[in-house]
N, C-alpha and C positions, 0 to 999 in steps of 0.2 A: 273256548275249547280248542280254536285251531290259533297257532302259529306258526313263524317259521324263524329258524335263526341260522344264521350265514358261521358254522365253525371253522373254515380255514379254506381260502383263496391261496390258488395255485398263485407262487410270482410269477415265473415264468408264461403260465397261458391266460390268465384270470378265471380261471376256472375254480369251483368252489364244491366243498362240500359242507351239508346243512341237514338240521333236523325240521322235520313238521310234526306239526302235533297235532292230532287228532283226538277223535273220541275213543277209538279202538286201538288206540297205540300210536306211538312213535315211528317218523320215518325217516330212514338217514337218507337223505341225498347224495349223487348221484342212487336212483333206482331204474332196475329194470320193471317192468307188470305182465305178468302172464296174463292171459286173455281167458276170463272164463265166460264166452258170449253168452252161453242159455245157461248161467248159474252153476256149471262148470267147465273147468279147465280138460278139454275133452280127452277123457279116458282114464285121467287122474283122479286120489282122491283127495282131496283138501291135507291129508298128514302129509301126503306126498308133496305135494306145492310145495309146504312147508318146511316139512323135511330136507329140501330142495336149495330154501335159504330166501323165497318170497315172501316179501313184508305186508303186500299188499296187490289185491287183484281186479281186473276192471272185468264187468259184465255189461252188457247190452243191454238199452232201455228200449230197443225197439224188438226187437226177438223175447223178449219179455214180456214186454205190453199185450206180444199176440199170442205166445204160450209159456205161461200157463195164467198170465192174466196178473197185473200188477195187483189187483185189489185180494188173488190170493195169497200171492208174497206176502203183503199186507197182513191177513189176517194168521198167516204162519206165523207172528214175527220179525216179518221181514228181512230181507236176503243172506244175513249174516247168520241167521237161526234158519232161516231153509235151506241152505246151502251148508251148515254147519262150520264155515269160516267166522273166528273171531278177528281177525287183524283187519284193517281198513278193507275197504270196497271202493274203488272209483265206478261210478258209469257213465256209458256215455249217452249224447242225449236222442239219438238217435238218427237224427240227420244224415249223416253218410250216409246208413241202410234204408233210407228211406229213399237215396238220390242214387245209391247203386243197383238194389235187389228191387225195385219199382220197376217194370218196363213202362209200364204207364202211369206219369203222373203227373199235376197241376198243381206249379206253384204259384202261390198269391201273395201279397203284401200280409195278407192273414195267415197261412200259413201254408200244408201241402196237402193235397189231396193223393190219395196212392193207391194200389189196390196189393191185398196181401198176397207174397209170395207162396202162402202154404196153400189158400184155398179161392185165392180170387177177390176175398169181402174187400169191400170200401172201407175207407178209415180216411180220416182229416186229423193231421197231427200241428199243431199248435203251440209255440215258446209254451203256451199255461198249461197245455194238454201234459206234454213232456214233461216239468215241470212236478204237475199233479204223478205222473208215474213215478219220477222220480222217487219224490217223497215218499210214497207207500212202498217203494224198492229199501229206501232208509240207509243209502249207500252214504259214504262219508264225503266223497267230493262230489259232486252233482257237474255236469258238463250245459252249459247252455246253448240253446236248439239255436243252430246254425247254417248255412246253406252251403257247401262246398261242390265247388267247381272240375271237373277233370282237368288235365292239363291238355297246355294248348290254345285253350278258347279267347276270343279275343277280346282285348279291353273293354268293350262295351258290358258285357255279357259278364265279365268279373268283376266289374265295378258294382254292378247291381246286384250282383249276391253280394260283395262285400258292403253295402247298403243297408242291405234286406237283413245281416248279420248281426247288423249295429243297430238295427230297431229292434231285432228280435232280442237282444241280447237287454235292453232293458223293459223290453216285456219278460224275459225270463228271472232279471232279476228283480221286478217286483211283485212275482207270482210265487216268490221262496216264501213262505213261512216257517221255515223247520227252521230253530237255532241251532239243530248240531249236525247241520250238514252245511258244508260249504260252495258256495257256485265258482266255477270256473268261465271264465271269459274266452274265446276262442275268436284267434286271429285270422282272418282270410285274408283274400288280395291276390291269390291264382301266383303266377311267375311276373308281378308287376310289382317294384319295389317301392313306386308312389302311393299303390293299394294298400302295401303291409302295413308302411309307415300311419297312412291314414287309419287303417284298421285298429292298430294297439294307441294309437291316439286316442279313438273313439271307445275301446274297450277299454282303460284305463279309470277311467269314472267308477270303474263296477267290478274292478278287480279287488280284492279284501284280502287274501290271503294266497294267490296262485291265477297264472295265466297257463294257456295253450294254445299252443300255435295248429291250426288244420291246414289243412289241402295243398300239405308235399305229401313225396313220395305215393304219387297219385300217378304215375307215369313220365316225369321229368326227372332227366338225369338229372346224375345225385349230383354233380358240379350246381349245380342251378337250383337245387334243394339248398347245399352249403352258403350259394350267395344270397338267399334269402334270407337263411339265418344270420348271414354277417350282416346284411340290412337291419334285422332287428334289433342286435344285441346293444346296441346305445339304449335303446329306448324299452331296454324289462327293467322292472321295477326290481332294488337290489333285496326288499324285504319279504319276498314270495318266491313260490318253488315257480321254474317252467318248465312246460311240457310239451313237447315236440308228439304228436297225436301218431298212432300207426306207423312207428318205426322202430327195429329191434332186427335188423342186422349189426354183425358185428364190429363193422367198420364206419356205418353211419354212428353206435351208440359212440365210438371213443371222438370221429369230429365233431357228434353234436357237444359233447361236455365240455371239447374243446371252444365251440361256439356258443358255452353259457346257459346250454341245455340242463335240467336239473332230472328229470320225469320222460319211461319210453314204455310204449307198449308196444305188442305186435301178436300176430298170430304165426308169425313166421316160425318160430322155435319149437313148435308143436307141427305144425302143417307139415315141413319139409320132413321132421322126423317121421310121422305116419306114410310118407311116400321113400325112406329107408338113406334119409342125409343127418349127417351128423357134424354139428358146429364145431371146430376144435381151436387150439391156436394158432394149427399151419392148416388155418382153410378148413373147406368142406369134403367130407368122404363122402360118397356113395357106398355104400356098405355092402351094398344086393350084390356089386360086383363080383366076377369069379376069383380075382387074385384073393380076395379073404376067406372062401373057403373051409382053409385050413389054418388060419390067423386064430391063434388062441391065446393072442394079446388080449387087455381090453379098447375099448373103444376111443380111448386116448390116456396115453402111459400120464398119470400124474393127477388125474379127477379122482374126486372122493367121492364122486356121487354114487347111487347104488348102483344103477349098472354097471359101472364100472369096477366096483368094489368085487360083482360076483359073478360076472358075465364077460366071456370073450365075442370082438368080432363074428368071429365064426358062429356064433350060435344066434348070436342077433341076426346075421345074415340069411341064417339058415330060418330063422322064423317071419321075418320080414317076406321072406321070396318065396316062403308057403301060407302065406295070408294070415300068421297068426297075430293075432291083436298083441300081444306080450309084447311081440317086438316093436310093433311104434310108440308101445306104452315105454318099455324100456328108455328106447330114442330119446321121447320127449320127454324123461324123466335128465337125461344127460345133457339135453341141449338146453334145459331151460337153467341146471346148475352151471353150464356154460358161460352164460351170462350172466349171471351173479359170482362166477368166478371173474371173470372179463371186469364188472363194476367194479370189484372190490380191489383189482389191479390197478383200474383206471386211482382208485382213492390212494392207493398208494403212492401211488406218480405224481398226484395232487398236495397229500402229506409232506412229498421231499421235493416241492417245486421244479418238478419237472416233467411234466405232462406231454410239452410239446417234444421233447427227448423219448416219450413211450412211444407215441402216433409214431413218430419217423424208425424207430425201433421194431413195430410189431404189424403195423401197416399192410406190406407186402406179406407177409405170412396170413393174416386175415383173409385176406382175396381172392388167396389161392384157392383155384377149385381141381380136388383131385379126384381123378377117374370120373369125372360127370357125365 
């Protein structure tokens, strides 16, 4: 059920774009992934996503596990029928939120012991545990339980998550029994580029149809995210999508694909819009600002999306800055078709072999941050 096939490598950057294929559909690569942690996309409803121009959306296996309980997903269904999304599902395996939203926990060669964010309970999450949630989630890519690192920390201490990674990684992959879901392999090694290499070494065995690179964009400048990925890009496999895990700014999505990247997610395109920023092609707006007002443009001259189709500045502003939900619904409705405009620019540039002419092109207009 899953493949992936490589349709057309940029000359210029080696950059490519590709379909995979799924049980719930087809995906063209490069993609962006809106992030629906607890089963949705927050504030959105599934028409919307899609409306939007998202093929496919990742949820949380660990925010899940503890509400509303994998084994009800399960008997819903499961997540595609609970959530009423028919297009793919990525999740992930839970690992980050176990290593970030834990203030207390103990990890073991067996796996992590943690205590829940919402009420305190103890939990012990396990490659088989995660796994087992997985499965009864019935998401279409599966992420394998992994340990990531903050940045910063020192060789000793990345080396043994990126260890602990590689054993978990074929505990998880012989805990899969679902044939229509696929596991993803996930790359560690912190900012150590003997780590990486050794990491997709060791995750290669267990890679079938897609890899993922974790633990950038964890607080290490993005130069030092980039050289990471140039570290990598010899060594992906040319017959699978990759995925670069919790990224989806504008300016990392156009270097990663320049850097061989296929797959991005992030919470970022939702997040910043509920606090009143809006992603365009010259930069970021603050909208709450006083110069808009009386701006009874939209929100960026030349988006299709629906706010901008029917809605000025000015009103977005005006509902953002008096607490009404509309307005980050709005946002997030523009910023996430942002980025699926952004992708599908990126595929063009790729179409006419010229990729690395767009980055130097559109670059500094990305970065720009206006009235912040």
């Amino acid at each position: 059920m899953f493949k992936y096939e490589v349709i057309k490598v940029c000359k210029q950057s080696g950059a490519r774009i590709g379909r995979l294929y799924t049980p719930h559909g087809v995906i063209e690569t490069p993609v962006f992934m809106p992030v629906g942690t607890k089963a949705t996309v927050k504030s959105l409803s599934p028409e919307e996503v899609a409306e939007a121009g998202s093929q496919i959306l990742l949820a949380n296996t660990y925010h899940l596990y503890l509400r509303p309980g994998h084994e009800t997903v399960r008997a819903a269904g499961g997540l595609h029928k609970f959530m009423n999304w028919s297009k793919p599902i990525l999740t992930d395996s839970g690992g980050f939120q176990v290593f970030s939203l834990s203030a207390t926990r103990k990890v073991t060669d067996d796996g992590v012991k943690f205590s829940s964010f919402i009420d305190g309970s103890h939990h012990f999450m396990t490659p088989e545990k995660s796994m087992e949630i997985q499965m009864a989630l019935g998401s279409d890519i599966v992420m394998a339980f992994d340990e990531c690192t903050a940045a910063g920390v020192d060789f000793k201490t990345a080396e043994s998550a990126m260890s602990r990674t590689a054993a978990w990684l074929e505990r998880s992959y012989r805990s899969m029994t679902s044939s229509d879901q696929m596991l993803f392999p996930i790359i560690q090694g912190n900012m150590y580029p003997e780590l990486r290499i050794e990491s997709i070494k060791r995750s290669l065995p267990f890679a079938r149809c897609g890899i993922a690179v974790g633990g950038l964009s964890v607080g290490e400048p993005k130069p030092v995210m980039y050289e990471m990925l140039d570290v990598l890009r010899e060594y992906y496999p040319e017959n699978m999508p990759r995925y670069l895990m919790g990224v989806g700014s504008a300016d990392c999505i156009v270097e990663g694909v320049v850097r061989g990247i296929d797959m991005f997610d992030c919470v970022l395109p939702t997040r910043t819009a509920r606090n009143g920023t809006a992603m365009t092609f010259n930069g970021t707006l603050t909208i709450r600002n006083a110069e808009y007002k009386e701006d009874f443009t939209p929100v960026e001259e030349g988006c299709d999306c629906y706010c901008c189709r029917n809605y000025t500045r000015a009103y977005v502003r005006h509902l953002i800055n008096t607490d009404e939900i509309f307005g980050g619904r709005l946002l997030s409705i523009h910023n996430i078709r942002f980025l699926h405009r952004l992708v599908a620019k990126i595929k063009e540039a790729i179409y006419a072999d010229r990729l690395l002419d767009f980055r130097n092109e559109i670059m500094e207009n990305l970065c720009r941050k206006n009235n912040s």
